[in-house]
C-alpha positions in Angstrom: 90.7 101.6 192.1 89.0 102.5 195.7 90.9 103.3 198.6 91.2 100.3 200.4 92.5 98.6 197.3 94.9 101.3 196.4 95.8 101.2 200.4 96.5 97.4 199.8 98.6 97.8 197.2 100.8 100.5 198.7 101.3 99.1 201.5 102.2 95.6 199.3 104.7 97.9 197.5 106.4 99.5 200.5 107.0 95.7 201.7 108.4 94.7 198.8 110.6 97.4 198.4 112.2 98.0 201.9 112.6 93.6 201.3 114.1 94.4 197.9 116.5 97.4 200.1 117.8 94.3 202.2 118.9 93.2 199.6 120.4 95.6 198.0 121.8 97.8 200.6 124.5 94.5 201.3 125.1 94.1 197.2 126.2 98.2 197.4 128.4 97.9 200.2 130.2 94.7 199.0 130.4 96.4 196.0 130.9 100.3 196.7 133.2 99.4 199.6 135.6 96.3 198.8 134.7 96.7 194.6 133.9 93.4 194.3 130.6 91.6 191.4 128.4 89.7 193.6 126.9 87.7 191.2 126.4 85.1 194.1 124.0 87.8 196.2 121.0 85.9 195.3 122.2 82.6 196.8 122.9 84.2 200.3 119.0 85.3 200.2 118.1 81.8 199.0 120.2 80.4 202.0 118.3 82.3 204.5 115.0 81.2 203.2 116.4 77.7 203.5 117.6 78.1 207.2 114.4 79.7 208.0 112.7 76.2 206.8 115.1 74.2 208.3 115.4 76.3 211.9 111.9 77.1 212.7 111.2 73.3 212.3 114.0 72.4 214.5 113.1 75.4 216.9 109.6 75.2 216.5 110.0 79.2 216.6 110.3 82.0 213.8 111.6 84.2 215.5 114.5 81.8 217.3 115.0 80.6 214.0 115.9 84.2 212.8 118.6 84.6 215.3 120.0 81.4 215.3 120.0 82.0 211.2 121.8 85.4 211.2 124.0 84.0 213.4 125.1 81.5 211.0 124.8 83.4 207.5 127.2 85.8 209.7 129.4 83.7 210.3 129.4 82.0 206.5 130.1 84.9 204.9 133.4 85.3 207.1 134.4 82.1 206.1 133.5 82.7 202.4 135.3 85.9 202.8 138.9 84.6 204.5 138.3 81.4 201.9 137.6 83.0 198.9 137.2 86.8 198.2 140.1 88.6 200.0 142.3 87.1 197.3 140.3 88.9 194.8 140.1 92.5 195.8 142.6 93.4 193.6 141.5 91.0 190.6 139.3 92.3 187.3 135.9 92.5 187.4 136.1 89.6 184.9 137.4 87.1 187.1 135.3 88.2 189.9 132.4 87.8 188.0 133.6 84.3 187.1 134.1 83.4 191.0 130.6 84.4 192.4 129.2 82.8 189.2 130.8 79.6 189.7 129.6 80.5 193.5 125.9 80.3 191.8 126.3 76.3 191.1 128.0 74.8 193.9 125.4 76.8 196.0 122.8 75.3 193.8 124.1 71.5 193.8 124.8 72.2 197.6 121.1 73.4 198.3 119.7 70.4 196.1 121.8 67.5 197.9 121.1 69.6 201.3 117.5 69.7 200.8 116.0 68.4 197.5 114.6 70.2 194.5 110.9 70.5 196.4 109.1 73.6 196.6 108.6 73.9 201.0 106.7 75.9 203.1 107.5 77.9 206.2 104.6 78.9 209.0 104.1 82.2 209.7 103.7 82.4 213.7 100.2 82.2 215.4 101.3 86.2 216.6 101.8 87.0 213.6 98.8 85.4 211.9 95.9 87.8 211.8 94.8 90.4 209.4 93.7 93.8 210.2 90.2 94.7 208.5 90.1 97.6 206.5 86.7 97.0 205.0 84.0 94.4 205.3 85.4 92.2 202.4 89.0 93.5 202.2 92.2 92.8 205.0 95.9 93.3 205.1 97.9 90.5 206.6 99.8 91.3 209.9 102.9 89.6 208.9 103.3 91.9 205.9 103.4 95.0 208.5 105.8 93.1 210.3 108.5 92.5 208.0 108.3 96.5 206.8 108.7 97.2 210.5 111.7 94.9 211.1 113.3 95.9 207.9 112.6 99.7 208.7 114.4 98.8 211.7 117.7 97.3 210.3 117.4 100.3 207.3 117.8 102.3 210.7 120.5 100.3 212.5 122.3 99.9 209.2 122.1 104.0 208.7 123.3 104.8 212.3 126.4 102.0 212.1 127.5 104.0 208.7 127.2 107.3 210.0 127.3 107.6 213.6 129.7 104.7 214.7 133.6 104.5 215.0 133.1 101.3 212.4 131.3 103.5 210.1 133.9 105.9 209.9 135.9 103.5 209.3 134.2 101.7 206.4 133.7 105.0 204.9 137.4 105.7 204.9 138.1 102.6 202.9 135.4 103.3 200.5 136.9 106.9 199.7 140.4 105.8 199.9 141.4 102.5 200.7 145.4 102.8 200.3 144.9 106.2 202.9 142.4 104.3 205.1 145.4 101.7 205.2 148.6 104.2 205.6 146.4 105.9 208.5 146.4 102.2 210.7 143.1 101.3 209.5 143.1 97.1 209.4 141.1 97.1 205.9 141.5 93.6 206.0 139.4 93.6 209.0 136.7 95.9 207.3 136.2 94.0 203.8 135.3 91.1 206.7 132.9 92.9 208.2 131.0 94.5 205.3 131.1 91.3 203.5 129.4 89.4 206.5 127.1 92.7 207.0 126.0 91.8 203.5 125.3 88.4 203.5 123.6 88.8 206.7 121.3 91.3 205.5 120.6 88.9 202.4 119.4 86.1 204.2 117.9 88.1 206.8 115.7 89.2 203.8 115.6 85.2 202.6 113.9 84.5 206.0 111.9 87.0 206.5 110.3 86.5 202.7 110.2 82.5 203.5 106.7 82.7 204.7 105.0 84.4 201.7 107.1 83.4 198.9 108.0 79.8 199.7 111.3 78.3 199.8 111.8 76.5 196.2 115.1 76.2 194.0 117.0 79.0 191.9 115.2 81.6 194.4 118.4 83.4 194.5 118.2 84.1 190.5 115.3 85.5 190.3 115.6 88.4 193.4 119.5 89.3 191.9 118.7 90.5 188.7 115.9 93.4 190.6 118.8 93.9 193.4 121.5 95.0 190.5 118.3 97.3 189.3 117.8 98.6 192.5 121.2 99.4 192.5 122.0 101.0 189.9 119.2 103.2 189.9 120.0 104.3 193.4 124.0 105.2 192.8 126.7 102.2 193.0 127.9 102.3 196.6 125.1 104.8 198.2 123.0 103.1 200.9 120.4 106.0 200.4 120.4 105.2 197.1 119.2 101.9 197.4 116.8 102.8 200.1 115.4 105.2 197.5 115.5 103.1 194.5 113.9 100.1 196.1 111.0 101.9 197.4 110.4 103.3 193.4 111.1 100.0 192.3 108.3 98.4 194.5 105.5 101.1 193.9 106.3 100.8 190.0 106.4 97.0 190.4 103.0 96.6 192.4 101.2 99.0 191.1 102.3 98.2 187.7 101.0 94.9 187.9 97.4 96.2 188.6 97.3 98.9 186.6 99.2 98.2 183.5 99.7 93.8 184.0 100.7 93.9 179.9 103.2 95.8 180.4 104.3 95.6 183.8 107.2 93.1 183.0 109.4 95.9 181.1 108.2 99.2 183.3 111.1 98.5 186.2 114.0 98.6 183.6 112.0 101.8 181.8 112.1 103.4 185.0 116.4 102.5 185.0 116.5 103.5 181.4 114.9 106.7 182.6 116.9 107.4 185.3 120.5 106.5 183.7 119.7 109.0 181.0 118.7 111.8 183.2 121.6 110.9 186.0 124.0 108.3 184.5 125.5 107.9 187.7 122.4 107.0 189.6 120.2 108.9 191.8 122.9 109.6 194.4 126.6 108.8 193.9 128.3 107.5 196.8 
C-alpha cells in the first residue's frame, strides 16, 4: 500500500469513526445517564437521513436542511420522551428492550407509508463538491473532510456542555446518583428530557450528514445499531470518551480491514470487542 492510498484510507477511517461517535456518544448517555436499552437508536439516524432527503429538496439547501432537521429530531425526541420513556425509567431492562423494539416497526411502517420502500439520493452541495488531489490519479472528496470537521466540532461542544457547563454538572449528578441529584433540587425529570433529545439529535445529525454518501434506503437504522452497541461497549457503558475512543478503533480496524484482510474483515470488529472485554471487562473507560 503507498502513501496516498494508505492516506485515503485513514482519513476514510477517521470519518467513519467520529460518524460512528455520533452515534454512539447519544446511545451512552441515554443509556449511562437515564439507564434505559435503546434498541430504537438506529431509527433516529435513519430519520435524519430521511429529513435530510426530504428538507434539502424542500430548501433547496444542505445545510438549511440540517438546521431545520435538528430542529425537528430535537423536538421528537422530547415528545417521544414525555410520551413514552419517562414511564420506563424505573422498568427492567426486559420491557425496555421490548418498547424501543416495538419502536423499531412502527418507525419502519411509518418511514415506508411516509416515503416508500425506494432507495433515494441526497446532493451533496456544489461547495462541498470538489476533491483535493493528492496524486495525479488519486483524490479525497471534500465532503468527507467536512463531515470529520463538523462532527469534531459537536465531539467538542458535546465535551464542553458535560464538563464545563451548569447542565453538565447537572447531568453528571444524575448519572452518579440520581435519588441525591433529586434530594439536592435537581429537576431529573427535566434532565432525562434533555439527554434524551441530546441523543436523538446527535443520531440524526449523523443520519444527515451520512445521507449524501450512503444513500437514504430502508432498515438503515439496523444496520448502524448493531456497530453503535460495539462502539459502546468497547469504549465503557456511559463514558463519552469511551465512545470517542472506541469509534475511532472501530473505524481504522473496519477500513483498513477491509483492504488489508477483505476475508476476514466481517469478524475483526467483534475480535477487537472480544479483546478488549477480556483484558477490561468493563470497557476501556468506565464512566
Amino acid at each position: 500500500m503507498d502513501f496516498p492510498t494508505f492516506l485515503i484510507q485513514l482519513l476514510n477511517s477517521v470519518q467513519y469513526g467520529l460518524l460512528l461517535f455520533m452515534l454512539a456518544a447519544g446511545l451512552t448517555l441515554i443509556f449511562g445517564i437515564m439507564g434505559v436499552v435503546n434498541l430504537a437508536h438506529g431509527s433516529f439516524y435513519m430519520l435524519g437521513a430521511y429529513l435530510a432527503y426530504s428538507l434539502s429538496g424542500l430548501l433547496g439547501n444542505l445545510a438549511l436542511a440540517l438546521l431545520a432537521g435538528t430542529v425537528l429530531a430535537v423536538a421528537f425526541g422530547l415528545a417521544l420522551e414525555w410520551l413514552l420513556f419517562r414511564h420506563f425509567y424505573h422498568r427492567s431492562h426486559l420491557d425496555q428492550v421490548l418498547l424501543t423494539f416495538g419502536l423499531i416497526y412502527i418507525f419502519e411502517e411509518l418511514r415506508s407509508m411516509l416515503w416508500g420502500d425506494d432507495v433515494h439520493g441526497v446532493k451533496v452541495p456544489e461547495l462541498l463538491g470538489a476533491s483535493l488531489p493528492l496524486t495525479e490519479t488519486l483524490s479525497y472528496p471534500v465532503y468527507r473532510l467536512f463531515m470529520s470537521g463538523l462532527c469534531l466540532l459537536l465531539a467538542l461542544g458535546l465535551y464542553l456542555l458535560i464538563s464545563r457547563t451548569r447542565l453538565g454538572m447537572k447531568i453528571r449528578a444524575g448519572a452518579f446518583n440520581r435519588d441525591m441529584a433529586e434530594a439536592l433540587g435537581i429537576n431529573i425529570k427535566l434532565i432525562h428530557a434533555i439527554v434524551f433529545a441530546l441523543g436523538v439529535g446527535l443520531a440524526a445529525i449523523a443520519g444527515m450528514v451520512a445521507a449524501p454518501i450512503s444513500s437514504v434506503y430502508p432498515n438503515m437504522g439496523s444496520q448502524v445499531l448493531i456497530m453503535c452497541f460495539v462502539v459502546v461497549v468497547i469504549g465503557g457503558i456511559g463514558s463519552v470518551r469511551g465512545a470517542l475512543i472506541a469509534a475511532l478503533l472501530v473505524g481504522l480496524v473496519d477500513t483498513f480491514g477491509k483492504v488489508l484482510l477483505p476475508s476476514l474483515s466481517g469478524m475483526l470488529v467483534y475480535a477487537l470487542m472480544a479483546a478488549v472485554l477480556l483484558w477490561k471487562p468493563e470497557g476501556l473507560f468506565k464512566q
